[in-house]
Every structure is written in C-alpha cells, then in structure tokens.
N, C-alpha and C positions, 0 to 999 in steps of 0.2 A: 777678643778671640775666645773662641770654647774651653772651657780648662779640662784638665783631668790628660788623659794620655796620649799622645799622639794618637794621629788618626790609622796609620797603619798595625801601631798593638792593639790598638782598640778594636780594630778590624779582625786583626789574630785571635786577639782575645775570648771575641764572639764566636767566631768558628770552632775556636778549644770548647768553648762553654758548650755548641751545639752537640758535638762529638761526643762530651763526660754524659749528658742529659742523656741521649740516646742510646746508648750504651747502659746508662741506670734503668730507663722505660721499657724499652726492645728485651734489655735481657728478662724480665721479671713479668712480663704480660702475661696474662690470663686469659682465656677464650671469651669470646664477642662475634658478631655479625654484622655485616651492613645489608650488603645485598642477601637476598633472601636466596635461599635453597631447600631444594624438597629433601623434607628430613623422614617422610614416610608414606606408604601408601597401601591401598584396602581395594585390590586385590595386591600383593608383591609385586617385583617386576620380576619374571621369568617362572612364575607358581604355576601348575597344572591345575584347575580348581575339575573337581567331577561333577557338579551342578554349576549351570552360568550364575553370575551373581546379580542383584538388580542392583546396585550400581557401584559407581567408581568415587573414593575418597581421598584425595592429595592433601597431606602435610607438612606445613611448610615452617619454616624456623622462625618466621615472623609475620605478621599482616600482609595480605597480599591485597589487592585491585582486581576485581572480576570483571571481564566484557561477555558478550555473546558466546566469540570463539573461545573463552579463556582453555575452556578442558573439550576434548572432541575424542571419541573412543569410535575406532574404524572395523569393520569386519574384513577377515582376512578377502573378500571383496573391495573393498575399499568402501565402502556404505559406512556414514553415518549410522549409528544406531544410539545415541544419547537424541533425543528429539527435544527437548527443552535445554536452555543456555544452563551454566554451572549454577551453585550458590553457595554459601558461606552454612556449613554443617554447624548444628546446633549454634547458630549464631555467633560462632568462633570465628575470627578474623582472619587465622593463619590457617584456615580450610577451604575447602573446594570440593564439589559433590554433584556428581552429575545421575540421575536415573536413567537405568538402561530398559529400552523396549523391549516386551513381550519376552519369547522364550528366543534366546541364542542357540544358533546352532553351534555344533563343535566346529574347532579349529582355533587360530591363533590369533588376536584381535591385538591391535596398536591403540596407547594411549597417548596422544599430544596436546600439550599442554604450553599456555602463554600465559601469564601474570605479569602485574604492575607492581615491584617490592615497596616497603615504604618509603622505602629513598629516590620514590619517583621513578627507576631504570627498569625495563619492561626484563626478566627470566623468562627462556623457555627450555625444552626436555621432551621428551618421550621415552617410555618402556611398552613393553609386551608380556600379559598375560594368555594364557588358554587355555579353554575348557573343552573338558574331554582327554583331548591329546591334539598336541601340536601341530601344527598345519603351514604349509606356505601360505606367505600372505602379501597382497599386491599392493595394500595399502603404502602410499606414500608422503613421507613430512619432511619436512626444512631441517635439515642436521648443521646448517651455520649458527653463524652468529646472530644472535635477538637483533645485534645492532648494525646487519647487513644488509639494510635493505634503502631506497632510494631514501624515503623518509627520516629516518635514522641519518642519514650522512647530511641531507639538508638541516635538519634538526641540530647538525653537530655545532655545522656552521655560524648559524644563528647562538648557539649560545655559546661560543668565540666573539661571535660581535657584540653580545650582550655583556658580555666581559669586560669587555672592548671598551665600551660606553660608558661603564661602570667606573671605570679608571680614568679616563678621557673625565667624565664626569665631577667627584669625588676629586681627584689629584688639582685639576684648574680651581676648583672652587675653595680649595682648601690652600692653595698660594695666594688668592686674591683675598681670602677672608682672615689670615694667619702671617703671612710673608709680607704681603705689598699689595695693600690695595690701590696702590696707582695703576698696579697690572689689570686693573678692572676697566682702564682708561686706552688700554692696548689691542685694535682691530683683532688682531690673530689670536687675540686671548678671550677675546668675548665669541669670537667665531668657535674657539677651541670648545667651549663653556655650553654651545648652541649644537658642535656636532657630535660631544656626548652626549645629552640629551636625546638628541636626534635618533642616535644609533641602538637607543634605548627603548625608545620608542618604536622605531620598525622593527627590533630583533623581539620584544614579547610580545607584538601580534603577531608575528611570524611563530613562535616558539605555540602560543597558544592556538593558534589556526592547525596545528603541525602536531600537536600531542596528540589527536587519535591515532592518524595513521602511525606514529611514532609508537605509541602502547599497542596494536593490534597488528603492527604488519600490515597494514594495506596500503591500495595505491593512494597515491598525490591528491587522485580528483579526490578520496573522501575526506580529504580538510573543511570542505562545505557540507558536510555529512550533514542536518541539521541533529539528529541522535547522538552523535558522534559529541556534536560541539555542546549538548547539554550535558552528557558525562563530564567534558574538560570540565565545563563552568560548575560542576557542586563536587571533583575531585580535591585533594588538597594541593596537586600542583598548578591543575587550572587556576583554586582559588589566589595563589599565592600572584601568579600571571597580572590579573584582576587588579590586586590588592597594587601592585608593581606601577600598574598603568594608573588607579587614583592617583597616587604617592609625583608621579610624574606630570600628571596635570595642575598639581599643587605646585610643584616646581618651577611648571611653566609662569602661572603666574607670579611668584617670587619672583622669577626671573626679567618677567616684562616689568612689574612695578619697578624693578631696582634697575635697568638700563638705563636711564636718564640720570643716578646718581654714577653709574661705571664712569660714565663717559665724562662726567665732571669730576672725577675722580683724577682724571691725567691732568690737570692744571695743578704744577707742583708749586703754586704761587700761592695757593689758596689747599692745601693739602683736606679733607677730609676722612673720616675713617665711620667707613659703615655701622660700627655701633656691635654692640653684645648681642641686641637682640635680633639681628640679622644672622650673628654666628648661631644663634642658638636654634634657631629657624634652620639652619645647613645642616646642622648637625644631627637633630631630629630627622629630618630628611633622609638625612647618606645612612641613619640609622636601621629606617624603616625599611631605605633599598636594599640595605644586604638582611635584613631579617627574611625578605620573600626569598632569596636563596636561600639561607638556613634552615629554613621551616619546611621546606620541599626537598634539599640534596641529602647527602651521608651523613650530617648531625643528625638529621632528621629520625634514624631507625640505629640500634644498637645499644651498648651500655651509653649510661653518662648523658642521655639525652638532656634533662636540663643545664648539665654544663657545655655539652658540648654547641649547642645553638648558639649561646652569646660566645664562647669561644669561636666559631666559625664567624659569627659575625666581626668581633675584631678581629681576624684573620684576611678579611674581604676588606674592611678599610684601611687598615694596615697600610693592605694593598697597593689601594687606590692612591693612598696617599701618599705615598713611596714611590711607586713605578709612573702613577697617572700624575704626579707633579713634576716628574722630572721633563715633561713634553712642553707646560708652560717656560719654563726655568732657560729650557734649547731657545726657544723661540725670543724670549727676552735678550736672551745673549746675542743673538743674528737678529735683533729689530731693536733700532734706538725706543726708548719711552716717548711719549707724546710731547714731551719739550724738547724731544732730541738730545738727550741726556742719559749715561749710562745708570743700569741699576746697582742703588747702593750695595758697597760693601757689605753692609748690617742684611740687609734684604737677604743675601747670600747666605748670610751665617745662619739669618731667622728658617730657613727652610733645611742646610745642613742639621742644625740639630731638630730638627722636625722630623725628615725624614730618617735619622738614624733613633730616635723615638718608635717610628714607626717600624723601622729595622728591627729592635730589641721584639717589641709587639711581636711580628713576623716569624721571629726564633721561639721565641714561646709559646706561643699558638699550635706554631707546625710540629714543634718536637711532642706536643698533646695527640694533637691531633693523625700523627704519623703512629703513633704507638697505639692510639684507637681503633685503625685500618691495616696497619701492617701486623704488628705483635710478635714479630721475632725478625733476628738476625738476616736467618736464614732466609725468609719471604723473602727477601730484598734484592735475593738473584734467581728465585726458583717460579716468582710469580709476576704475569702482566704488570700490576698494582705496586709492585716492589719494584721492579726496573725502571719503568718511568718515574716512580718518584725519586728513584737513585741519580736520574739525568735532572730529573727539576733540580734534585739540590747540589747538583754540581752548577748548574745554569747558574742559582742564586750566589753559590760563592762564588762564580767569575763575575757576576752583578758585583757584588760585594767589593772586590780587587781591585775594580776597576772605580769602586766608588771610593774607597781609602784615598786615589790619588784624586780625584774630587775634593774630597773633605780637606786634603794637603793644599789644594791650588786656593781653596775657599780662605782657609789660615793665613794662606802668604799674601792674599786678598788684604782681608782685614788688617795685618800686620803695614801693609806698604800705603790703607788709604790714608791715614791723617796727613800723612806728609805730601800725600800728592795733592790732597785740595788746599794746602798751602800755597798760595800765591805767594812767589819771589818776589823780597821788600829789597828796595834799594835804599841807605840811610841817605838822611838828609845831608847836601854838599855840607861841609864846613871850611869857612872860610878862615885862611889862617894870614896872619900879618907877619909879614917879615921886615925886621929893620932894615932901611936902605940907607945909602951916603949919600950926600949930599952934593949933588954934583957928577955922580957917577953913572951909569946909564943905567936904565931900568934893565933888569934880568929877570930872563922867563920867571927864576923862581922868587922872583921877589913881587910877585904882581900875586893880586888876591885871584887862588882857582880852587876851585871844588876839588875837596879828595875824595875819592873814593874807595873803598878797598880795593885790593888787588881781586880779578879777577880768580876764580876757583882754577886750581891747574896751573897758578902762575902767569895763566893769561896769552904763553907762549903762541905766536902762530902756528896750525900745524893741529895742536892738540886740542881731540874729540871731549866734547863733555856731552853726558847722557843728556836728554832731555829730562824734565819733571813728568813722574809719571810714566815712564817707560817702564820701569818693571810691573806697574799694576797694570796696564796693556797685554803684557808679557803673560801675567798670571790669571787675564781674561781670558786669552786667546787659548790657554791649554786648559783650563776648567770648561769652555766651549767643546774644546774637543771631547774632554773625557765624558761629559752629559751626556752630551750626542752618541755615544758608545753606550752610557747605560740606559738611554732612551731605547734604543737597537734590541739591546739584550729583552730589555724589560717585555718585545713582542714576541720572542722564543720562552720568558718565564710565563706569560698568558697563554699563550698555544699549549703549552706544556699543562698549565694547570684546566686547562678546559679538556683536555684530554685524561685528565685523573677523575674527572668529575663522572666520566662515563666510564670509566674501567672499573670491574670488580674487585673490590678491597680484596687485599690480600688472606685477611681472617676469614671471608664468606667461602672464597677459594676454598681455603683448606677444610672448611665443613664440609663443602659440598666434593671433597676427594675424600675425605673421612665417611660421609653417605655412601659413595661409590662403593669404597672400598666394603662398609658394614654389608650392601647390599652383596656382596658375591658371597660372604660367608656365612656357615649353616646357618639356618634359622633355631637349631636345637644341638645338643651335644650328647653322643649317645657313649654309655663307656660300660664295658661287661666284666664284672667283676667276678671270679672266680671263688669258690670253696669249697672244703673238703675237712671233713670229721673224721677220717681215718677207715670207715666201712664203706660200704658198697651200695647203700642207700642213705648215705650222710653226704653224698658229693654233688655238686653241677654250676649252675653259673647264676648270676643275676643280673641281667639289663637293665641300667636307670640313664632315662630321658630325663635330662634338664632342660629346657624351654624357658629363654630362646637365651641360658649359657650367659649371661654380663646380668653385671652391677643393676640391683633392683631387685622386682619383684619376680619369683621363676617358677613355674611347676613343675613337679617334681614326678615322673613315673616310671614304677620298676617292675620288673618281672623275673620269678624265680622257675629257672630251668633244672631239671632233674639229668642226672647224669647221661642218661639217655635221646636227650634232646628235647623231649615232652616238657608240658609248664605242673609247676609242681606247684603242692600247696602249704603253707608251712604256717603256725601257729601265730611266728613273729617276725617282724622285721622290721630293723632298728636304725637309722641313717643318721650321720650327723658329720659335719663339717667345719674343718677349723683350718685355720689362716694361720700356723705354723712362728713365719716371722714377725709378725704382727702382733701374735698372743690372742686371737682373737678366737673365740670360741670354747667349747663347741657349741653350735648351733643345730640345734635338735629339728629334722624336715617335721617330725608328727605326721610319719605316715599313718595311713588309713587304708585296713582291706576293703577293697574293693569288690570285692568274689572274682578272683580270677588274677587281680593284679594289683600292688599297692599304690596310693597315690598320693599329694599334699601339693596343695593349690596355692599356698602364700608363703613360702620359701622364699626371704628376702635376704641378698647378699647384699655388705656396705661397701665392699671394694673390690678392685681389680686384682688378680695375679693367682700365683699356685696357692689352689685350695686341695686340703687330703679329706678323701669321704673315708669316713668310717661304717662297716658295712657289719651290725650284729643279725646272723639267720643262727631261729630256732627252734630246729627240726622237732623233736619231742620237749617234753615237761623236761631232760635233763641234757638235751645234746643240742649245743649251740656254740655257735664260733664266728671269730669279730676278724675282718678282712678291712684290709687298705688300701687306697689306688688315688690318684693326682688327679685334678683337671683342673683345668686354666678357665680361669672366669675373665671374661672383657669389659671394657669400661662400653656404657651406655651412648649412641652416637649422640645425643648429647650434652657429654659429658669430654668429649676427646678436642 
C-alpha cells in the first residue's frame, strides 16, 4: 500500500496547498497580455482631423496576423477607400497600416478592423475618425463576437475533440506502457488506443481546413480557399496543425508494429513487458503532441514565454494522464483480462500513485498558469476568463473528492489481496490410536479417523461464513463505481478547459478596458494659472498645455495673458514641477520663447499622481513673481 497520509488528507491537503499558492500569485501579479489589444492608433478614435490623412495605423500590445480584410476604412457611404490589403508599419509586428486613396471628402469614415493575436484567437474592433466635421455615416460592421460566427463554433468543436483524442490518446498509452501491459492484450483497450488516435487525426484536418474562415470571418465554402489554405500552412498555427499530423503518422506506425506484441501481451502464462525503449518512443511522442498546442495557444504570447510552453506542455499530459487513464482503468474493471482474470491489485495501486503524480503536476502548472492569465483576485468574478476558470476549478476539486474515495477503495484493494489469493489449506488427517480392551466392542472413538480442526464458527449448523475474497469483490465493485464518476466528470473538466482556450484571458481584458477607458480621456491637459504683482500692468493669467498629461515624455506649452485678455510678452518664464510626496524634483520644463508663446518639447515625468507647477513670470529687469497650481499626471496605457 502507498504510504504517507491517507488519501482523503492527502486530498485536503492538496486543495489547502492550491488555495495558500493562489492567494501568494493572484495577490502580487504584475501586468501581462495574452490576447492582444489595440493599445493605439493614427488617426484617434473620435479626432476631427481638418485635412484627410493618407492613411490609417493600428497598434497593437503584441504581434498580430494580417489577411486581406485585416484593416478596411469605410466612407461615411460605405465605400471602401483603403484599395490595397493592410501591412506590418516599418516592419513592426504589432502594426497594421493601410494607405488611403486620393483626396477624401469630408465627413465621418469607420475603421474595422480583424487580426490574428499571437496566441492564435482571431481580435476585432472598430472606431470612427473625421475629416472636416462630422457626418452621418451608413457604413456598416459586425459589433459581435470575433468568435460568432459559423466557423468559429465548428472550429470550437473540433478542438473539444482534439482534446478529446489527446486524452483518449496519452491516458490508454500511458496505463498500458506504466500500469499493466497485459492491458495491451484487452480488445476495448487497444480499440480505446485506436479511437484516440483516430479522433486526432480528423479533429486537425478539420481544425487546419477550418483556420481561414476561422481568422477572417468568412463562410464554410472558403475552407478550400486555395489562398486561404497557403496562409494556414506558413502561419504558426497552421504549422503547428502540420507538425501534429507528422507526429501522428509516426504513431501510427509505432502502433501497427507493436499490435502483434499487445495481443501476446494477454497470455499471463507467458507475461511480457514492452521494454524502455518503447516507453521512451511514447513519451517523446505524447511530448511532441502537446508541444503543437503550446507553441500555437496562450503560452504561446505574454510574459514567461519560455517557461510558460514546457509548463503548458506538462499541463496537457498531466492531463491526459490523469483524466484520459482513468477510461482504460473503467473499462478493465467491467471486462475480465484475456485469461479471464481480474486486474491485480498492484496494477491498481501502479496507476493510483501515477495519476495523483499527475494530480500534483496539475496543481502546479495551473496555479502558474492561472496567475499568467488571470492576475488578480478580483478578475475571478468580473471577467469571462475568470468565471470559467472559477467553475473549472471547482469541477477539478469535485474530480478530486470523488478521487480520495478511489484512492481509499484502491488501499483496501491492496490491503485485502494477499489473503484472498490464498488458497484454503486443509492439514493433513492425523491418525490417532487409541488403547482398546480386549474383548470389548470396538467404539466409534477407538477406531483410527482423521481429525480435523473444528470448523471456523464452531461449525454450528445455521451459521454464515463469509466466502474468501468477498471483501476484495466488495472493494472492486465501489472503486468501479467511483472511476466511472471520475471518468464522467473528467468530460465537463475537458469542455470546460477547451472553452478557456478560446476566451480572453483576463489580464488582455483589462488592458483592453484600460485602452477604452485612456481613449475617452483628453489627449492634453490645459491648466490657467493666475498672477498678480500688485499694479495694474503686473497682473493676468498664463495657459500651459501639457501633452498628452501621463508618465513619459510631454510637451509642454504656455501662454502669457495680460490682464485685459490680450497675449502679453514677458522677458521670462520659468516652469518646474515636483512630486511633493515622493521628494522628487524640481524638474526644470527649459522653456523656450517662442515669439508669441513659450514652449519645451521633452518634458519627461517618471510617475503618476499630484504633481505642483511652479510658475516664475518676469515682467521687467525687477518685477517677477512665482505662482503654484496641482495637476494629476496619469500612468502611461501601458503601463496600468
């Protein structure tokens, strides 16, 4: 039997340990991205521009995927007016740039916009610039979801079943090469073995046939696009598709060569064991199959990309080896072995500690991996990305609950088989001699008879004795049931996790509500500062524009008003700014007249919060006077 703690604290134990971890990670995170978001763009959204511009620039918080339609800028006709597809500005990854024809008339033009993030999930958006002055505009765009469309929902499917397969896959291969290779000798386990595979095989031609219209929004028919399908195949999610289906034809024949040893595998007369270098062959394999998910989903873009890949990768075998073993495990339980014999004890226990191996795996991956895509408490009920993962990891711990009393029936397994493959010894009769008389009759007990022990129980008529082996029956039949319940669950933990796969991490969310929000507020911050020398030509006001107001670089411009309202002209004028709490400053703008108005082009603040300007005008060789006034500098959008 397993040593260490029972299987129910051991169970507790883990869930305590998830809860302190997440609580340590969640609270203390730092900003990140997965899915990508427009962090900027050239014209504004909502800007009046007085000349049209030739053309339009999107920035975006990480590498995007260009097609044809990626960027389409409409006139308030609805007319195309971009006449060539997008491209990548100055060879920047995370750009998009379309030229605009000829001279634009005024009114209000739509830009809509679709990209492919690096995490593979297709963003879209639009805003509205206009030149001149504002206009109604007939132009029309898709304000759903990127992921509402036919495509998209067949797409989803498929990579459910490709999950699916994965597990199916992975989990049978990993009992028969680790647990019990006689289960290699068991019809419904080499079937199980063939319709992972299987499932693997249709779901990424289907997924790779499926990625245009899936990135572009179009219909079904253009899965045979032949354009279409040469983007998939030099994309990195096509390549990964590609790489998936090698990886799979390798398998296939792994798998045909080694049938003939499965099958002579079930003769427990003659036991064999497939060898290291068959495991090492599986293993490399189930490796490479989850690399082409890692290398194409949410590891794929963000902080931590080198850890995070091999972290998602044993994430995904973990998995497989966890949820997708527990299906062979059912099925051995409800089908005798090929001799008609149950499966050992030990066979049980080899896969309990295997898959709570993979349990631990599981807890440590996720709680990384959660804190990569969520990053705070709070995400966890305010965002898509946070509630479903709130339901997956309640899923996992009633997985978990209901695996303790698994792990308990496996123990009492173990504990009850020695004595049940003991076969009941009867000792051998012994013959006793009893003195007789001589002459007396023979009596029953005076004749030689076999003794035996007494009967167990006394022997009484009437009373039950258990059979041999009845309590390991016992602790088959409720380990049967409880598998079979976490085999169940294990199809709502898959659904559940193929459903996070497409949802926007929580961290992208709040950039891209952080973008929103930056976008409505000024682009500048105007603040009029007052002064007065005590005469009647020593007083009036001074305007200074800061541009664009947050952390970084700002320009700085002012204007000196005469008491009268007219712009006045003054010798000096002196600006500097300090951070109060912080002790930071002052920081000198070095203004420069301008003729007419002062100004200072690299003004750069280091942080957020109430800043005081310090305002020196002066008016002649001896009359000058230094004025104070607040403004709130903002943090940089990304930087929040």
């Amino acid at each position: 039997m397993h040593a260490g703690l029972p299987p129910t604290r051991r169970t507790l134990t883990v869930v305590a340990l998830v809860a302190t971890v997440l609580a340590l990670l969640l609270g203390g995170a730092g900003s990140a991205f997965a899915h990508t978001s427009l962090s900027a763009s050239d014209p504004a959204e909502g800007t009046v521009l007085k000349t049209a511009p030739e053309q339009v620039t999107l920035t975006f918080t990480e590498s995007v995927g260009l097609s044809d339609d990626s960027l389409r800028v409409l006139s308030p006709d609805n007319e195309r007016v971009n006449p060539r597809p997008a491209q990548h500005a100055d060879d920047k990854g995370n750009t998009a740039r379309v030229a605009l024809s000829g001279k634009l008339p005024q009114g209000t033009y739509t830009v809509a916009w679709r990209v492919v993030s690096a995490d593979s999930h297709p963003i879209s958006g639009a805003f509205i610039f206009s030149v001149g002055k504002p206009s109604g505009t007939t132009a029309v765009v898709a304000t759903g979801s990127p992921d509402d469309t036919a495509a998209s929902r067949i797409y989803d499917f498929f990579r459910y079943v490709a999950y699916s397969g994965l597990a199916l896959l992975v989990g049978a291969a990993a009992f028969v090469l680790v647990c019990w290779p006689t289960a290699g000798g068991v019809r419904p386990v080499r079937r199980l073995l063939v319709a992972g595979w299987g499932a693997l095989v249709v779901s990424t031609i289907a997924l790779f046939l499926l990625r245009g219209p899936y990135e572009t929004a179009g219909p079904l028919t253009s899965a045979f696009d032949l354009s279409q399908l040469g983007r998939t195949l030099t994309g990195r999610p096509g390549g990964a598709l590609i790489a998936r289906l090698v990886l799979l034809a390798v398998a296939a024949m792994l798998l045909k060569r080694l049938s003939v040893r499965l099958r002579g595998l079930g003769d427990e007369s003659h036991p064999r064991d497939l060898g290291p270098r068959v495991r090492l062959a599986g293993s490399l394999l189930a490796l490479g199959l989850a690399l082409t998910w890692a290398a194409a989903e949410h590891a794929s873009a963000g902080i931590q990309v080198p850890l995070a890949v091999p972290v998602a990768v044993l994430h995904l075998l973990a998995m497989g080896v966890w949820l997708g073993g527990l299906i062979p495990l059912v099925i051995i339980l409800r089908h005798r072995a090929p001799d008609n014999g149950e499966i050992p004890a030990s066979a049980i226990a080899r896969f309990s500690t295997l898959a709570f191996s993979a349990v631990a795996v599981l807890v440590g991956t996720g709680v990384y991996q959660s804190w990569r895509q969520v990053g705070s408490w709070q995400a966890l009920s305010t965002t898509s990305y946070g509630r479903t993962l709130s339901i997956k990891i309640a899923a996992v711990v009633l997985v978990l609950c209901v695996a303790s009393f698994s792990r308990r029936w496996t123990a009492c397994l173990i504990h009850e088989a020695p004595p049940a493959m003991e076969a009941l010894t009867v000792p051998e009769p012994k013959h006793v001699r009893v003195a007789q008389t001589v002459g007396a009759p023979t009596s029953p007990a005076a004749t030689d008879h076999p003794s035996t022990p007494d009967a167990p129980g006394g022997g009484e008529p009437g009373h039950d004795v258990e059979p041999p082996g009845f309590e390991a029956d016992r602790y088959r039949r409720r380990l049967r049931r409880t598998v079979a319940a976490e085999a169940a669950l294990s199809v709502l933990v898959l659904a559940i996790t193929t459903l996070l796969t497409g949802t926007q991490p929580s961290r992208a969310a709040a950039a891209e509500m952080a973008a929103a929000a930056n976008a409505q507020e000024p682009q500048a911050k105007v603040v009029t500062i007052p002064f007065d020398m005590g005469t009647a030509n020593h007083r009036g006001t001074v305007q200074i524009t800061l541009a664009p107001g947050r952390v970084g670089e700002n320009t700085v411009e002012a204007v000196v008003f005469s008491g009268d309202g007219g712009i006045a002209a003054v010798p000096e004028l002196r600006l500097t700014l300090t951070q109060e709490e912080l002790g930071i400053g002052p920081l000198d703008a070095r203004l420069k007249n301008q003729k007419g108005y002062w100004a200072a082009y690299d003004l750069r603040l280091p942080i957020a919060g109430e800043w005081t300007m310090n305002l020196t005008v002066r008016t002649t060789e001896i009359d000058q006077v230094t004025v104070h006034e607040t403004i709130r500098i903002t943090s940089s959008p990304r930087l929040r």
